[in-house]
N, CA, C and O atoms as a printed pandas DataFrame, in Angstrom:
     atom_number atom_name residue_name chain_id  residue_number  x_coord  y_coord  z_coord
0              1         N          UNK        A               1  -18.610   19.277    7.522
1              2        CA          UNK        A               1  -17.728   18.926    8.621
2              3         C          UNK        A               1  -16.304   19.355    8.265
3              4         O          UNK        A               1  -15.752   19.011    7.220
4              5         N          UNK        A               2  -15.687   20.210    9.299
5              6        CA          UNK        A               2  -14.337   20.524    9.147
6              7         C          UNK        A               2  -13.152   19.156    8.911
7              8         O          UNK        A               2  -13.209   18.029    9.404
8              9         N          UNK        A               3  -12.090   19.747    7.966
9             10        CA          UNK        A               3  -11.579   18.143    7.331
10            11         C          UNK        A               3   -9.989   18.801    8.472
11            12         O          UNK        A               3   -9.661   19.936    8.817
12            13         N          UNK        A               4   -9.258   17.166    8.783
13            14        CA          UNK        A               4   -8.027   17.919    9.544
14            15         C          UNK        A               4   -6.966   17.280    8.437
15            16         O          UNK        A               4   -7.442   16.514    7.598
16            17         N          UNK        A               5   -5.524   17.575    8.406
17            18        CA          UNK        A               5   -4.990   16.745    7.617
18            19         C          UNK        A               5   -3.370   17.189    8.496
19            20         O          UNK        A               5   -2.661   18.194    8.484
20            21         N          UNK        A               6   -3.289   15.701    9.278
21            22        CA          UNK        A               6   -1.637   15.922    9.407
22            23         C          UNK        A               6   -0.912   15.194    8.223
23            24         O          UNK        A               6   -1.234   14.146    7.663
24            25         N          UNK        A               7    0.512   16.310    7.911
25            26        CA          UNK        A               7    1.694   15.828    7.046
26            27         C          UNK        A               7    2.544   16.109    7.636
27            28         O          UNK        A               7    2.885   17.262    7.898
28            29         N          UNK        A               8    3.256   14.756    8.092
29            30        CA          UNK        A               8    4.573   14.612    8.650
30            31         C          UNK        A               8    5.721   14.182    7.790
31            32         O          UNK        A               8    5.662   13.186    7.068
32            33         N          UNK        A               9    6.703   14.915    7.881
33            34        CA          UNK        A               9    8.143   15.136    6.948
34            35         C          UNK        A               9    9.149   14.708    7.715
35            36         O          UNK        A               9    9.267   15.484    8.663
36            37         N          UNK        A              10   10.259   13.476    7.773
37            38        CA          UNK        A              10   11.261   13.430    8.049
38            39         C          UNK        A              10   12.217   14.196    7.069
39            40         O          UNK        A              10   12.072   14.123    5.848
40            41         N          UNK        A              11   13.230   14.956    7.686
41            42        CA          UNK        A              11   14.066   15.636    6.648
42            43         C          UNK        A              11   15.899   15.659    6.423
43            44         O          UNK        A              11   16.563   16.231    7.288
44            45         N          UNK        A              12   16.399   15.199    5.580
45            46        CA          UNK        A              12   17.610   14.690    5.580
46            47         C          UNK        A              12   18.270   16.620    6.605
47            48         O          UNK        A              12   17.973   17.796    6.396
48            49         N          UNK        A              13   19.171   15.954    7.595
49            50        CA          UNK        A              13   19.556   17.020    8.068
50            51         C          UNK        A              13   20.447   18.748    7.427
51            52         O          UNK        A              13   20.669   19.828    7.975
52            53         N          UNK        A              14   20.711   18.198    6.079
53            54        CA          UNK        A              14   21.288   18.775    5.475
54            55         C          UNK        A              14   20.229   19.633    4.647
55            56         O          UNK        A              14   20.791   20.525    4.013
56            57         N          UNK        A              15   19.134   19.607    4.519
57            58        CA          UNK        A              15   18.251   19.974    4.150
58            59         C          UNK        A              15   17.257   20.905    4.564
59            60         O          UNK        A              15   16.404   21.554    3.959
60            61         N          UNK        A              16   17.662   20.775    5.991
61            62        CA          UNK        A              16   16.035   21.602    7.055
62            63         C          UNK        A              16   16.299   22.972    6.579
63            64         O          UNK        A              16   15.353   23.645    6.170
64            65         N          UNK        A              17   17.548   23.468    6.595
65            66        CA          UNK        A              17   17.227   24.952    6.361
66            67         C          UNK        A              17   16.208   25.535    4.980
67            68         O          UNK        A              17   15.416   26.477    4.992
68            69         N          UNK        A              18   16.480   24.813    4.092
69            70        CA          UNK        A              18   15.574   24.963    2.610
70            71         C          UNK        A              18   14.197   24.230    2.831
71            72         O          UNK        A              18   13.112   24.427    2.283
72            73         N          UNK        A              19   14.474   23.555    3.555
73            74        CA          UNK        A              19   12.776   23.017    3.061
74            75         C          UNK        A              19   11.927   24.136    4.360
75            76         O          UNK        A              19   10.791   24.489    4.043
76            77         N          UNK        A              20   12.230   24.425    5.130
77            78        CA          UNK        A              20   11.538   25.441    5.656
78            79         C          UNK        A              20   11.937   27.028    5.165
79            80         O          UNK        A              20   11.786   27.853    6.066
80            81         N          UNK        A              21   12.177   27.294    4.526
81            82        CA          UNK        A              21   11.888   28.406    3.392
82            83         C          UNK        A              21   10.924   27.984    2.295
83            84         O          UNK        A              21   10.160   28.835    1.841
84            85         N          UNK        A              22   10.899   26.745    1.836
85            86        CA          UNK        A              22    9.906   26.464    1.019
86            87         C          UNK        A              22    8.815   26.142    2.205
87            88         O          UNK        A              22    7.673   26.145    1.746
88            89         N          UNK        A              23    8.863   25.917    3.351
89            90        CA          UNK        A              23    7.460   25.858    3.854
90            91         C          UNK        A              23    7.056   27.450    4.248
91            92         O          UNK        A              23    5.973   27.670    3.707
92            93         N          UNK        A              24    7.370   28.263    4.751
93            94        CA          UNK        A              24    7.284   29.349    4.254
94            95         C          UNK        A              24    6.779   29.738    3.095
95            96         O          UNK        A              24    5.878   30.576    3.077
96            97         N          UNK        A              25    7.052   29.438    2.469
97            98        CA          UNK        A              25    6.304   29.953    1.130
98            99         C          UNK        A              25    5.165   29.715    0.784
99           100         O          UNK        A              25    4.424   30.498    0.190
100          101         N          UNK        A              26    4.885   28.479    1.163
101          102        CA          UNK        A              26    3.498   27.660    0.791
102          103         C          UNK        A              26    2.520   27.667    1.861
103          104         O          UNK        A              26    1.442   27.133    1.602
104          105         N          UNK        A              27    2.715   28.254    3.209
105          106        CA          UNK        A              27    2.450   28.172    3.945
106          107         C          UNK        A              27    1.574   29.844    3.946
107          108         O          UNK        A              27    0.450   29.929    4.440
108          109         N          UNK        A              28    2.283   31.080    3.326
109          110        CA          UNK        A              28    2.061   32.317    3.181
110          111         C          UNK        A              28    0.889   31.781    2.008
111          112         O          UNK        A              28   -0.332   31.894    2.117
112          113         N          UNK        A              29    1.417   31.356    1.216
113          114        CA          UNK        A              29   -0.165   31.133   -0.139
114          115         C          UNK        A              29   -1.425   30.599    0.551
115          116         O          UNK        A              29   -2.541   31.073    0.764
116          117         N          UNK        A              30   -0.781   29.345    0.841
117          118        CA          UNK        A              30   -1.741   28.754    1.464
118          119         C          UNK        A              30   -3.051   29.437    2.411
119          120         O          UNK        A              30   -4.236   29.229    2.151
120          121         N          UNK        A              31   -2.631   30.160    3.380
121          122        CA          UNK        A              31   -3.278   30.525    4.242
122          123         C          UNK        A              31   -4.277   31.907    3.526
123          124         O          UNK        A              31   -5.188   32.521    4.083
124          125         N          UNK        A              32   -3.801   32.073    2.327
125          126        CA          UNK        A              32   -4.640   33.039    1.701
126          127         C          UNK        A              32   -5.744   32.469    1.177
127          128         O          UNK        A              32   -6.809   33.061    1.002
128          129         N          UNK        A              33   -5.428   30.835    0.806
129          130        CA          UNK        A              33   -6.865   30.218   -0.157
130          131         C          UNK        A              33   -8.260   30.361    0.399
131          132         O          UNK        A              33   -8.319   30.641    1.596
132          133         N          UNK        A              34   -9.076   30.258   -0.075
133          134        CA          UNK        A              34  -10.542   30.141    0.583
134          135         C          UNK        A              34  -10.436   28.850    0.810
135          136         O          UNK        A              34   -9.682   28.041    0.268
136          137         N          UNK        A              35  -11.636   28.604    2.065
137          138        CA          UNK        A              35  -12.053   27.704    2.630
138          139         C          UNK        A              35  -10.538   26.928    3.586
139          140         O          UNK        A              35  -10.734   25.809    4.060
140          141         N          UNK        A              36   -9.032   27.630    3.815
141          142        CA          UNK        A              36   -8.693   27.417    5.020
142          143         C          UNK        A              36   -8.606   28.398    6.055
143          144         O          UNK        A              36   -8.466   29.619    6.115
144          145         N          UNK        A              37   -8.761   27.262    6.998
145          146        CA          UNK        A              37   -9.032   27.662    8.459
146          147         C          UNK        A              37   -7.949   28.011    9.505
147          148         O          UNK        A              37   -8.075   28.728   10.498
148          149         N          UNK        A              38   -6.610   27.199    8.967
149          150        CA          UNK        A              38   -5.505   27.196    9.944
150          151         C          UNK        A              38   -4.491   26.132    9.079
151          152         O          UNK        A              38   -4.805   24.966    8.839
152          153         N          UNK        A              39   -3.343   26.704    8.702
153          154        CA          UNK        A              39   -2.157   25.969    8.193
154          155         C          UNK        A              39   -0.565   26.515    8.832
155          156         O          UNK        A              39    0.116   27.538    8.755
156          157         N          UNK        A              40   -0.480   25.394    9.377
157          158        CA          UNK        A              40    0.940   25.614   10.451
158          159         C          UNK        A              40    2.014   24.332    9.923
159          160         O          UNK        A              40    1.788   23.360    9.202
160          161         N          UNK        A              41    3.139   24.746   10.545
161          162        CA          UNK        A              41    3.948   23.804   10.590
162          163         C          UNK        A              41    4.863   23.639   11.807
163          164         O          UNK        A              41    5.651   24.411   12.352
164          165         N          UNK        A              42    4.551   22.566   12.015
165          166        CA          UNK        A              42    5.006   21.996   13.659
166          167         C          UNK        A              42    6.073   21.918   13.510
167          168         O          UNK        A              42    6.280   21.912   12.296
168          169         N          UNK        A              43    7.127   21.834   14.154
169          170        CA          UNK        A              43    8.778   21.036   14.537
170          171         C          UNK        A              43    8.494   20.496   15.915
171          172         O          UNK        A              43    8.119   20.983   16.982
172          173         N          UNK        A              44    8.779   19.450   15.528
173          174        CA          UNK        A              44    9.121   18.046   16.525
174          175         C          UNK        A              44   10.288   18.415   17.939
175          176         O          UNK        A              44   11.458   18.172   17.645
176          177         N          UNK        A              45   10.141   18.769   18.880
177          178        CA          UNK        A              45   11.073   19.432   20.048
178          179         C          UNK        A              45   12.181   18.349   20.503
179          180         O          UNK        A              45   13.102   18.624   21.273
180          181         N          UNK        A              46   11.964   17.061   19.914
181          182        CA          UNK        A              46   12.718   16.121   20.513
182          183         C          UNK        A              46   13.759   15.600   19.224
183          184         O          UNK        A              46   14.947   15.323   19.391
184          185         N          UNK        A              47   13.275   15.556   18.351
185          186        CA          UNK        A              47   13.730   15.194   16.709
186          187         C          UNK        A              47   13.787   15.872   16.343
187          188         O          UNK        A              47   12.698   16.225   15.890
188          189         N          UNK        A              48   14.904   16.815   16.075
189          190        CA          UNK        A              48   14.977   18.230   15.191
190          191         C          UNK        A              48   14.769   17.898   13.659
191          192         O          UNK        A              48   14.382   18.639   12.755
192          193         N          UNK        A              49   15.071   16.809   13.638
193          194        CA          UNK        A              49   14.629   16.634   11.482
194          195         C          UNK        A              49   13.091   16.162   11.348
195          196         O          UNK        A              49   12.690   15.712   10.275
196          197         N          UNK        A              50   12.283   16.272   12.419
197          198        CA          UNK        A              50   11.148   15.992   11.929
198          199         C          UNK        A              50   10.107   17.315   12.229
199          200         O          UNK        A              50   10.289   17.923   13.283
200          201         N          UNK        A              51    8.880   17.820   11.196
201          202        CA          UNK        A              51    8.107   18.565   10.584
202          203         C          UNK        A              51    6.604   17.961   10.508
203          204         O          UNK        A              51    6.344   17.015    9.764
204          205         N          UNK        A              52    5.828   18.457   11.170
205          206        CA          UNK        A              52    4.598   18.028   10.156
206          207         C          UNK        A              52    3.557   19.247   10.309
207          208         O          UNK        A              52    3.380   19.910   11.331
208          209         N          UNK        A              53    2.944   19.389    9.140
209          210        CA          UNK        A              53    1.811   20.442    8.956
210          211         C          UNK        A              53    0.935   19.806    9.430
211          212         O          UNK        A              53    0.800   18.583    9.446
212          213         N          UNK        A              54   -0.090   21.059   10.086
213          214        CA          UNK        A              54   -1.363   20.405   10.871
214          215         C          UNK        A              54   -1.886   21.992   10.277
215          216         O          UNK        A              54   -1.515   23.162   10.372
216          217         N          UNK        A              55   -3.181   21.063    9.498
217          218        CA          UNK        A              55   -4.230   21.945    8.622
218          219         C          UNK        A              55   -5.728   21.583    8.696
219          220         O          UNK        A              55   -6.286   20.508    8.918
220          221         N          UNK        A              56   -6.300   23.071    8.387
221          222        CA          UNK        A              56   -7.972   22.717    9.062
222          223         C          UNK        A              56   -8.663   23.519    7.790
223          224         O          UNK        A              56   -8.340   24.685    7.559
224          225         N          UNK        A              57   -9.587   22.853    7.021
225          226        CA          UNK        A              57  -10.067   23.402    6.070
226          227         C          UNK        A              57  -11.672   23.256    6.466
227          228         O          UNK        A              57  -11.997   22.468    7.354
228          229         N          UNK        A              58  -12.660   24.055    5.765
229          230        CA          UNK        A              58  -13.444   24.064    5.427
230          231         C          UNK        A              58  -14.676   22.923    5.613
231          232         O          UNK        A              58  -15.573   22.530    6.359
232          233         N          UNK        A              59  -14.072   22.740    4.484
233          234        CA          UNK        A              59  -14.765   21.148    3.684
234          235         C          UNK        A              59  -13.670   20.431    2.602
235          236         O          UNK        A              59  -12.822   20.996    1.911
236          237         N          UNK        A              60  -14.024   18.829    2.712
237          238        CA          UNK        A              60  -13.061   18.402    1.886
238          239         C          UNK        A              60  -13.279   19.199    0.043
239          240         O          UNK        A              60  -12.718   18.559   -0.846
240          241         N          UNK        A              61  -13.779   20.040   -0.241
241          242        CA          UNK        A              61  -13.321   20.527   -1.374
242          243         C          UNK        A              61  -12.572   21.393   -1.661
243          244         O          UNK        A              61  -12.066   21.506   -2.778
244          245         N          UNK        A              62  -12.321   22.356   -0.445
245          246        CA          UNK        A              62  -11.457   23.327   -0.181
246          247         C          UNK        A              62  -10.099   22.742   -0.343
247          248         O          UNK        A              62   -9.275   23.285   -1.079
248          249         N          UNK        A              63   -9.831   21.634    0.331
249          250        CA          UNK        A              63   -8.664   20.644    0.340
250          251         C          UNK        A              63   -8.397   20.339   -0.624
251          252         O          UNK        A              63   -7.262   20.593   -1.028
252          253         N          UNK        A              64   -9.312   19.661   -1.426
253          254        CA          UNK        A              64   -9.286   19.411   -3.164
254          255         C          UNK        A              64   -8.653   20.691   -3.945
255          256         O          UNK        A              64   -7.571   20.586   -4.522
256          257         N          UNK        A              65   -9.260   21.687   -3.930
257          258        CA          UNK        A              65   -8.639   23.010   -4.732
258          259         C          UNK        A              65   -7.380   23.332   -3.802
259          260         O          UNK        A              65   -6.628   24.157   -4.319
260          261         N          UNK        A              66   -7.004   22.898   -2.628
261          262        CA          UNK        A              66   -5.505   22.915   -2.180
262          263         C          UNK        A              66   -4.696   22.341   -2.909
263          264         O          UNK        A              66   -3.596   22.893   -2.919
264          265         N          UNK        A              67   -4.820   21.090   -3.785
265          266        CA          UNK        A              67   -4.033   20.525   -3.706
266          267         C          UNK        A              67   -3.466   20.453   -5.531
267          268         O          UNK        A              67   -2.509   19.958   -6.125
268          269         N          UNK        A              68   -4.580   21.185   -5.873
269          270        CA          UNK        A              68   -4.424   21.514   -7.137
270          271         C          UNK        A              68   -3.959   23.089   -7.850
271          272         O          UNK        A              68   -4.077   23.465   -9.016
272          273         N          UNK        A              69   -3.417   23.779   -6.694
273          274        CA          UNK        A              69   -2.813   25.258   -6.976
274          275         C          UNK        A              69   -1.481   25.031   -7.003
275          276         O          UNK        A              69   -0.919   24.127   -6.385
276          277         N          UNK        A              70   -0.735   26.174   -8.010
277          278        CA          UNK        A              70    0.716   25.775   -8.409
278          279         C          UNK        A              70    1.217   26.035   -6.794
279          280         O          UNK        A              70    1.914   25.045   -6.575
280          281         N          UNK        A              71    1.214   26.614   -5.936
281          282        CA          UNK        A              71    2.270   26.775   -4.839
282          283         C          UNK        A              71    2.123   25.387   -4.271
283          284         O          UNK        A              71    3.226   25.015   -3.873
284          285         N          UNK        A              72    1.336   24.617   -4.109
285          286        CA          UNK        A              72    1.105   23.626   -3.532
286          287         C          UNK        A              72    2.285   22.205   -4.363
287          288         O          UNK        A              72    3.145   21.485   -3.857
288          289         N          UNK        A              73    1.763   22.326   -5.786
289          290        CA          UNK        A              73    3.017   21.375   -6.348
290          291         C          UNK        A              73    3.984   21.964   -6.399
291          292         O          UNK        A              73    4.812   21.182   -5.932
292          293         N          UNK        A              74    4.524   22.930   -6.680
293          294        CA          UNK        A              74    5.593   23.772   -6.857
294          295         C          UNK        A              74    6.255   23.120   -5.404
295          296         O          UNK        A              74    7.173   22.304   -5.485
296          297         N          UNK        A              75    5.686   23.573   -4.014
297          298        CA          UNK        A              75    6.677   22.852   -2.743
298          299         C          UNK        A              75    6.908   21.269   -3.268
299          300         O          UNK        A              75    8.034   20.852   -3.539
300          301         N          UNK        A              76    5.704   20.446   -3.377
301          302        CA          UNK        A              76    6.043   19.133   -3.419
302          303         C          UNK        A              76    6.928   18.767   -4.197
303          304         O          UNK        A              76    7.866   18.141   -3.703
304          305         N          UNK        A              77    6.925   19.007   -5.517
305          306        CA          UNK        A              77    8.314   18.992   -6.050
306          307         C          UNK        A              77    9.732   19.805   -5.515
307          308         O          UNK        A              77   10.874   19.361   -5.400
308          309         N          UNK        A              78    9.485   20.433   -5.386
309          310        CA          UNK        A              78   10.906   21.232   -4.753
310          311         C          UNK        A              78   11.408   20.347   -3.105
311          312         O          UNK        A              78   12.591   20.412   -2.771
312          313         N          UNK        A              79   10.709   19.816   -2.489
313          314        CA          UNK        A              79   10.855   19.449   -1.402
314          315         C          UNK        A              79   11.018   17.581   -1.276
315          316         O          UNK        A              79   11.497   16.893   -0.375
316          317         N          UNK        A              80   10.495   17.265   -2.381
317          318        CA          UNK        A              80   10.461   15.492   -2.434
318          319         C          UNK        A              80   11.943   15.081   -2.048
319          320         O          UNK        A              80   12.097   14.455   -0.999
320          321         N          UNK        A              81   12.670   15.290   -2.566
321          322        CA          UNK        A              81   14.401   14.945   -2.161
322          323         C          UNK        A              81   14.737   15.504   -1.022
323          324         O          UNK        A              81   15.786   15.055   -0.561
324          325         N          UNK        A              82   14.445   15.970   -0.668
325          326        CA          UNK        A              82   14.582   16.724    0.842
326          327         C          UNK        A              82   14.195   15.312    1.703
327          328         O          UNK        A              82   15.092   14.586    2.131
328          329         N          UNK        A              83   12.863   15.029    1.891
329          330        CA          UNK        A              83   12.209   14.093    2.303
330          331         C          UNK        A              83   13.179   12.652    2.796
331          332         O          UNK        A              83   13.888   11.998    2.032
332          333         N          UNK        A              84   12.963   12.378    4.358
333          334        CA          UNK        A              84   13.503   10.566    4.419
334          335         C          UNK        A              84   12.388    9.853    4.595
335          336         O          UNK        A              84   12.277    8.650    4.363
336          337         N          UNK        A              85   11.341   10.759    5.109
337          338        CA          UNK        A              85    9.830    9.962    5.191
338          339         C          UNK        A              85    9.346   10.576    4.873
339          340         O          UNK        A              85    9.918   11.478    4.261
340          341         N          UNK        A              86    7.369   10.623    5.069
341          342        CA          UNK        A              86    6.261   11.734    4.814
342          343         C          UNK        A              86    5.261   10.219    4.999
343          344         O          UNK        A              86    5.248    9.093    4.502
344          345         N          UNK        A              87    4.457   11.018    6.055
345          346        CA          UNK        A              87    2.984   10.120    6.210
346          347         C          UNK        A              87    1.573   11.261    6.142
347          348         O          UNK        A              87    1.880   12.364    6.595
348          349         N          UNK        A              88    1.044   11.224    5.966
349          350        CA          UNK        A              88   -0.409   11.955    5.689
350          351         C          UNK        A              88   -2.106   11.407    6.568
351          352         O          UNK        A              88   -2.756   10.366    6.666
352          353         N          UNK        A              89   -2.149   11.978    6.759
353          354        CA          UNK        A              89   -3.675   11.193    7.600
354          355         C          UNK        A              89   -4.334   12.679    7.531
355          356         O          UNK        A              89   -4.022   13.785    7.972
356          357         N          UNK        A              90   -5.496   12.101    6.690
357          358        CA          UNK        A              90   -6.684   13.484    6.820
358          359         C          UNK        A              90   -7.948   12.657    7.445
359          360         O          UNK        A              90   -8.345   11.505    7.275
360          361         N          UNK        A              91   -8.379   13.691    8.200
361          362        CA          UNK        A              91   -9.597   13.550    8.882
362          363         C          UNK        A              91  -10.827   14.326    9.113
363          364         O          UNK        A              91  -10.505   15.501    9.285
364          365         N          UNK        A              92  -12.197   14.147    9.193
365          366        CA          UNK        A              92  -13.040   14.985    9.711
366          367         C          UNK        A              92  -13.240   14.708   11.002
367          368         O          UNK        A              92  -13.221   13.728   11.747
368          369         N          UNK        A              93  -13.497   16.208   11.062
369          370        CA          UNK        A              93  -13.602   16.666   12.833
370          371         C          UNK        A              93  -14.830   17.684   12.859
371          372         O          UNK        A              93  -15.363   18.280   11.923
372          373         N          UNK        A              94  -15.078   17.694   14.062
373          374        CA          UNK        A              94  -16.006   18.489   14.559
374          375         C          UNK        A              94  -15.885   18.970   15.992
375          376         O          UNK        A              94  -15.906   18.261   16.998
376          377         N          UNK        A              95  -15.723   20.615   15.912
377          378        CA          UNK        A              95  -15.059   21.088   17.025
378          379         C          UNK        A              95  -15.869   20.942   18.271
379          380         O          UNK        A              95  -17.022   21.294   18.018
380          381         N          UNK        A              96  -15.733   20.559   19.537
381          382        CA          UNK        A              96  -16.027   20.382   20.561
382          383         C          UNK        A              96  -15.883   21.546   21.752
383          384         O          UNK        A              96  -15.044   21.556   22.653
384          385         N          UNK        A              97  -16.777   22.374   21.539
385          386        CA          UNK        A              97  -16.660   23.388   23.063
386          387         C          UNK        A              97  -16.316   22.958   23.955
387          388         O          UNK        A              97  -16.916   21.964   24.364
388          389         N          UNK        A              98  -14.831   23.640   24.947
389          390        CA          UNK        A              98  -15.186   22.986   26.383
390          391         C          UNK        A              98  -14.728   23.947   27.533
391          392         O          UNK        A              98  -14.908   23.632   28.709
């Protein structure tokens, strides 16, 4: 079953320009790994300091070896101080024709 995982980022305003160069970055690796399907990063149209990635992998092991490649910590550290919030919710899904 395909796994979904939103990460939502509040971001000190002084900050947005860098942390989206680092999402950029991780976002270019990312989308090279096996077993993903789709890794984006949203901006919020109403809240300009808020961000969240919406990602579609595989299977939850694909996710697992996401989260253990250097580009992946490399952002999280580079980006934690950036951060005023961050919530996470992963899920399985199963796509629905319609």
């Amino acid at each position: 079953m395909m796994i979904v995982v939103h990460a939502k980022s509040k971001i000190k305003p002084e900050c947005i320009e860098a942390f989206l160069e680092q999402a950029e970055i991780v976002i270019r690796a990312t989308r090279a790994e096996a077993g993903c399907i789709s890794y984006q990063l949203m901006a919020d149209t109403v809240s300009n300091d808020s961000f969240m990635f919406v990602e579609e992998w595989t299977d939850r092991e694909a996710l697992d070896r996401h989260f253990k490649t250097p580009h992946f910590a490399a952002f999280g550290s580079t980006v934690k101080d950036m951060r005023l919030d961050r919530s996470v919710k992963v899920f399985q899904a199963e796509e629905i024709k319609i």
